[in-house]
Structure formats: structure tokens, C-alpha cells
Z-matrix of the N, CA and C atoms (Angstrom, degrees):
N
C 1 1.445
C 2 1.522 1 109.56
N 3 1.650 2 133.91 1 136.59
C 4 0.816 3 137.77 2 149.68
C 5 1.597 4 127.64 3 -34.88
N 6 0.789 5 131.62 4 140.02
C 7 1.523 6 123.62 5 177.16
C 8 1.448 7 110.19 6 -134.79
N 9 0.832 8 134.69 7 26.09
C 10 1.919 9 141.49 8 -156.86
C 11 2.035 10 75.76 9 -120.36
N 12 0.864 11 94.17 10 123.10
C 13 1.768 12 127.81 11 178.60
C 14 1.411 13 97.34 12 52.25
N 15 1.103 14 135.85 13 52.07
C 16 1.387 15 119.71 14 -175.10
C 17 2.329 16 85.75 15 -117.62
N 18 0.955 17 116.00 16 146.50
C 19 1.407 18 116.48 17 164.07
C 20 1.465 19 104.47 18 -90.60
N 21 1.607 20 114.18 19 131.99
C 22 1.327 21 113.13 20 -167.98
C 23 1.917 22 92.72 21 -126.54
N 24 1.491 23 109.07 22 134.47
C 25 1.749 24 93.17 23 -178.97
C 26 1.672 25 96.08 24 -104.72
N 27 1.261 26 116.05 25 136.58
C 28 1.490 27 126.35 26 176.66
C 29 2.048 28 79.56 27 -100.77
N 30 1.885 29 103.87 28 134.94
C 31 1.194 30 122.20 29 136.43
C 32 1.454 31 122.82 30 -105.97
N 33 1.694 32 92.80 31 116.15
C 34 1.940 33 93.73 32 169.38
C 35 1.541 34 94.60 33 104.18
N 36 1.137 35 101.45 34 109.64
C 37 1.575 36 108.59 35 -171.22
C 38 1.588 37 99.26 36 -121.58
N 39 1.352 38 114.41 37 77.62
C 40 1.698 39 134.98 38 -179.75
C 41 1.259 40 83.77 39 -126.46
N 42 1.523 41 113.44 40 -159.53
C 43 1.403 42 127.34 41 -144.33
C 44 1.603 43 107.18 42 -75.55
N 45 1.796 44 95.77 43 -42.88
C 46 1.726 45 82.93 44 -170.51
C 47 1.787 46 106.47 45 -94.91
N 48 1.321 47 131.97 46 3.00
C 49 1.022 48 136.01 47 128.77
C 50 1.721 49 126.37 48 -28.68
N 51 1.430 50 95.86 49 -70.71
C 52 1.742 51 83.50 50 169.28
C 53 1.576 52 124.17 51 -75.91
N 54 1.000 53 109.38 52 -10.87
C 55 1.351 54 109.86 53 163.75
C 56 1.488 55 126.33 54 -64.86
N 57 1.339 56 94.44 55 -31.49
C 58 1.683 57 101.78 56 -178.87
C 59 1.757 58 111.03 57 -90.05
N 60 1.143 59 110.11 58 -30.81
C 61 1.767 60 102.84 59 163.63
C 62 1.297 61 103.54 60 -95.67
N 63 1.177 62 139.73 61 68.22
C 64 1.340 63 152.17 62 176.53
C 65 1.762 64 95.48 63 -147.71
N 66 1.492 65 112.71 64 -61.69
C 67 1.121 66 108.97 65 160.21
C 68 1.829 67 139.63 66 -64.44
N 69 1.046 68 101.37 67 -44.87
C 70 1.495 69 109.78 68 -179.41
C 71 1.566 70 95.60 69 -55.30
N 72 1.760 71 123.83 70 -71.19
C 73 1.092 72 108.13 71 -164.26
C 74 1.814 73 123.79 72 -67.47
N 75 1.933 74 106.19 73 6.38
C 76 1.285 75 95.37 74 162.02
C 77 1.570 76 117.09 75 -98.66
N 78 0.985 77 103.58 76 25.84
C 79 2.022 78 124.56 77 169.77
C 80 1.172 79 118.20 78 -83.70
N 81 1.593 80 101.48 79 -28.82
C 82 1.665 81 112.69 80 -157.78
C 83 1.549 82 109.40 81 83.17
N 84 1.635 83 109.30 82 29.74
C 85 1.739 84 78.46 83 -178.60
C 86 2.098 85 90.64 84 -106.56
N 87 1.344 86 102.92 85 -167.21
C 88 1.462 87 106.73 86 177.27
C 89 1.419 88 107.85 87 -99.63
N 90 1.278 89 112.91 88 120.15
C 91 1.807 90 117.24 89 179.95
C 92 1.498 91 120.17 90 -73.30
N 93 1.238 92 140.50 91 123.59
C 94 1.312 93 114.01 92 -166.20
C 95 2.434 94 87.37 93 -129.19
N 96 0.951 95 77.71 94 140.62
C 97 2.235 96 65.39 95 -171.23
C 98 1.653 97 87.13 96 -127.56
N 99 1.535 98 93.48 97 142.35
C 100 1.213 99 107.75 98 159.77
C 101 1.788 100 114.23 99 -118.21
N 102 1.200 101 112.03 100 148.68
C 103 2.035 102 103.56 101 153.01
C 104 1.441 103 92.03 102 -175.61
N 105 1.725 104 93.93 103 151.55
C 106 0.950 105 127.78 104 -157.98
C 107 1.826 106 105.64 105 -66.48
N 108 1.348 107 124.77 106 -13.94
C 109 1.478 108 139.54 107 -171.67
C 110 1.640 109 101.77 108 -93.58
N 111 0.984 110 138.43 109 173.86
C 112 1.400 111 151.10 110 -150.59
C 113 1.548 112 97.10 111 -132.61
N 114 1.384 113 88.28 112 172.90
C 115 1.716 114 103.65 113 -159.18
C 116 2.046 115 93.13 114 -69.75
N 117 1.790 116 108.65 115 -39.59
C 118 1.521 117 105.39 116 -177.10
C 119 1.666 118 99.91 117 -33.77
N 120 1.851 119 107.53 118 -73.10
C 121 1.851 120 115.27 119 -141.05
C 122 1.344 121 76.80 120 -71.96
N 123 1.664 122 162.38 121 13.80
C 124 1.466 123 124.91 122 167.49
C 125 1.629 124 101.80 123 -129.18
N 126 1.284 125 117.30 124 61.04
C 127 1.122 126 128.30 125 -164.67
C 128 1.956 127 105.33 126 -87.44
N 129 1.221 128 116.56 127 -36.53
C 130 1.629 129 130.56 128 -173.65
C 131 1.800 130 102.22 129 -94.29
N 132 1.321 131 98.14 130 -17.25
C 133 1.886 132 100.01 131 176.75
C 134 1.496 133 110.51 132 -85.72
N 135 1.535 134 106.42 133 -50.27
C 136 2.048 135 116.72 134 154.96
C 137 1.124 136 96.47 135 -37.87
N 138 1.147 137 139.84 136 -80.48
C 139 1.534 138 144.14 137 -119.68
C 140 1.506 139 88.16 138 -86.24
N 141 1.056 140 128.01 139 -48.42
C 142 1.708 141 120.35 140 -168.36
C 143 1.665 142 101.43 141 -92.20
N 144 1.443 143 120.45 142 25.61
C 145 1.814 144 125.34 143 157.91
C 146 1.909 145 88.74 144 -121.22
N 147 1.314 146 128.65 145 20.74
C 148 1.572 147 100.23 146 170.59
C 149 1.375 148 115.54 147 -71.20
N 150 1.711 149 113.33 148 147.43
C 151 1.516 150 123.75 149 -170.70
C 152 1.341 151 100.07 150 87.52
N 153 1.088 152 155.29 151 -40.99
C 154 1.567 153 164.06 152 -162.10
C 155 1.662 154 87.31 153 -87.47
N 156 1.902 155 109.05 154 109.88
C 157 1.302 156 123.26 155 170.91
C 158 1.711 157 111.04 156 -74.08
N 159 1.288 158 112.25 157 100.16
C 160 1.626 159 113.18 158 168.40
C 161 1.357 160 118.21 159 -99.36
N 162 1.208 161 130.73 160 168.02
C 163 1.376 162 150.33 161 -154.07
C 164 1.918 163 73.87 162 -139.01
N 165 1.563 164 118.26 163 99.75
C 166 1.841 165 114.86 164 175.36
C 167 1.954 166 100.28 165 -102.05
N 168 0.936 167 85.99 166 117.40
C 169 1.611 168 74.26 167 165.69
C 170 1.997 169 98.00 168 -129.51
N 171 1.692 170 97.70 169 114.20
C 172 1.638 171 95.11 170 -157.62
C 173 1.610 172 94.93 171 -113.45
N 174 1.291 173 129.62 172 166.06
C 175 1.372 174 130.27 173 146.00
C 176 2.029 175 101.05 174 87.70
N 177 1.707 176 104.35 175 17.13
C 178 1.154 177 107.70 176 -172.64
C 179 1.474 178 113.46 177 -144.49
N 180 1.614 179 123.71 178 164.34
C 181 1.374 180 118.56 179 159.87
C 182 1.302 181 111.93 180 -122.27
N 183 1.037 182 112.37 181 27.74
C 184 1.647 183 113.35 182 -173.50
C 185 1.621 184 120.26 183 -45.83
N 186 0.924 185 136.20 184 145.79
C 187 1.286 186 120.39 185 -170.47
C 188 1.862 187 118.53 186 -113.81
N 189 1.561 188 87.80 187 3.96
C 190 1.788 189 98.73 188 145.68
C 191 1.272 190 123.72 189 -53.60
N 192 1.196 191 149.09 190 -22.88
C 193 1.310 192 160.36 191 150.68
C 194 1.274 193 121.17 192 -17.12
N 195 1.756 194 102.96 193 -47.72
C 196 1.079 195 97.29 194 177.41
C 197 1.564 196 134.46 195 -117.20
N 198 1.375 197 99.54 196 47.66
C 199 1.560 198 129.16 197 175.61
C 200 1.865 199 98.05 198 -71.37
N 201 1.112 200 112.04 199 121.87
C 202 1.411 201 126.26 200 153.11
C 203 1.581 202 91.42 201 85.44
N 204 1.233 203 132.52 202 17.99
C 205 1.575 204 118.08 203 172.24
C 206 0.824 205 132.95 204 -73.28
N 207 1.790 206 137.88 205 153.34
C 208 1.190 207 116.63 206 -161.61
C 209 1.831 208 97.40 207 -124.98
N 210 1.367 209 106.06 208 -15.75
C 211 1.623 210 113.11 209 158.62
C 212 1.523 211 101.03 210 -174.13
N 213 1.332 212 108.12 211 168.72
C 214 1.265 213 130.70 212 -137.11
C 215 1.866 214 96.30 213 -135.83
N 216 0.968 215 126.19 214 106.77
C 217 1.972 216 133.84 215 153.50
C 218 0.506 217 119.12 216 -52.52
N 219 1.486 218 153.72 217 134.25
C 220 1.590 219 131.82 218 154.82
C 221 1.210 220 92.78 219 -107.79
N 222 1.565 221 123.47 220 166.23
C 223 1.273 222 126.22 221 -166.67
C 224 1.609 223 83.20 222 -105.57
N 225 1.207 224 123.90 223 162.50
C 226 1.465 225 144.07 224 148.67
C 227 1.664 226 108.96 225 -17.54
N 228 0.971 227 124.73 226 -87.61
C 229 1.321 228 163.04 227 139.57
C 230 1.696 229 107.58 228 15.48
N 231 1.366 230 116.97 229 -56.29
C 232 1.345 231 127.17 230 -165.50
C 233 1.471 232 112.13 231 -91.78
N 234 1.448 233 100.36 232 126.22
C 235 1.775 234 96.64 233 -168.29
C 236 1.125 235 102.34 234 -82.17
N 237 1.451 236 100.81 235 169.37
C 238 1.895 237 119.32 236 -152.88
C 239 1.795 238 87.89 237 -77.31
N 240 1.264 239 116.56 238 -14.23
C 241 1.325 240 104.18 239 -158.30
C 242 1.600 241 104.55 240 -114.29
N 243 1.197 242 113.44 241 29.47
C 244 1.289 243 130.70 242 170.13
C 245 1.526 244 121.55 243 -79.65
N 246 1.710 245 118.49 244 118.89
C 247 1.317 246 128.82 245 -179.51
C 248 1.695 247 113.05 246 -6.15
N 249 1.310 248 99.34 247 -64.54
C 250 1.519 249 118.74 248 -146.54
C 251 1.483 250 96.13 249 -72.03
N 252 1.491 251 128.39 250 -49.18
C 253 1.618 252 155.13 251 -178.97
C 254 1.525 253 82.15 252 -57.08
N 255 1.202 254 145.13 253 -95.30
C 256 0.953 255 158.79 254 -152.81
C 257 1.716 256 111.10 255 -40.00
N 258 1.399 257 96.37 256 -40.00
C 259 1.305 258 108.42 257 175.58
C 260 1.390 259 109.91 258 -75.67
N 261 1.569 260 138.92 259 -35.58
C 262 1.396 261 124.62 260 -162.87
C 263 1.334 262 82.71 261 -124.91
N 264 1.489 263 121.62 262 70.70
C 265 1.764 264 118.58 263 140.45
C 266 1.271 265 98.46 264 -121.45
N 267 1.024 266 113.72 265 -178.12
C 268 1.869 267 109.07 266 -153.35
C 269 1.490 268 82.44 267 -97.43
N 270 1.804 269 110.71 268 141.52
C 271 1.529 270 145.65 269 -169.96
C 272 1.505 271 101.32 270 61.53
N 273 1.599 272 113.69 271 40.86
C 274 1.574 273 104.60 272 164.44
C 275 1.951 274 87.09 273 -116.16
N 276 1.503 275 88.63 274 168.97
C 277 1.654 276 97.96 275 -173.04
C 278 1.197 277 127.63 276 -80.15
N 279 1.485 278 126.77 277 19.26
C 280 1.827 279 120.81 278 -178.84
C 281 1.296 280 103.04 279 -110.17
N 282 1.668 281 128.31 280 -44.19
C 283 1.466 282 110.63 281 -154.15
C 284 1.348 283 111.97 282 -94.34
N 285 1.183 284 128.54 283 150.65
C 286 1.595 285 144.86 284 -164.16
C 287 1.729 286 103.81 285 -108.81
């Protein structure tokens, strides 16, 4: 898949999370990250994406997130049976 303007949402911004908006935004696509922890507990995961333009929505599961996405990461970490996951597989209720 192309990724150069595509908005891509990473869930779970741990290791292979930052790995993946590390990559996407060297695609050119737009990184947008969600996780459920706050800006405090991901303070060394921020710090090693500085310069890397994100769209952070932290400390939430809102499922606005996934307005205008064009694919979705899941981190390792996040079970398949999680709100947000559940919502952006195709005939769940967030993605457009």
C-alpha cells in the first residue's frame, strides 16, 4: 500500500508502535497515534518520535480517531477484542 498522504492510525504507542510512525511518516503518510496511557507514562516513546508530525490523541479510546483513516496498526499489545479495533474492522462503527 502506498502511504504518502494516506492518514494511518497507530494503536499503542510501545515499541512496535513507534516503529510504525517512524515508518509511515518516512512514506510521507500522516501519523495519527492513539493509547490508552497519557502523555506522563509515554514520555521516552514521545521523545524518541521528536520532529515526526503526529496527530496524539493520548489518555483516551475515543473512537473519533478514526474519522478520515486510511488504515489502522494495531500494536502487539491490544486485544483483538478491543472497543476501538472492533470498531475499524470492516462493518464495525468508526471508519468512513
Amino acid at each position: 500500500m502506498e502511504l504518502h498522504g494516506k492518514t494511518v492510525l497507530v494503536i499503542g504507542l510501545k515499541r512496535t508502535g513507534v516503529s510504525v510512525a517512524r515508518f509511515v511518516a518516512s512514506q510521507g503518510g500522516q501519523v495519527r497515534v492513539t493509547d490508552r496511557q497519557g502523555h506522563d507514562a509515554l514520555t521516552s516513546e514521545l521523545a524518541s518520535l521528536a520532529g515526526i508530525p503526529l496527530d496524539l490523541h493520548l489518555g483516551t479510546n475515543d473512537l473519533d480517531v478514526l474519522a478520515k483513516v486510511d488504515l489502522v496498526v494495531p500494536s502487539p499489545g491490544v486485544p483483538a477484542n478491543a472497543p476501538l479495533l472492533q470498531a475499524a474492522t470492516p462493518g464495525g462503527a468508526g471508519m468512513e
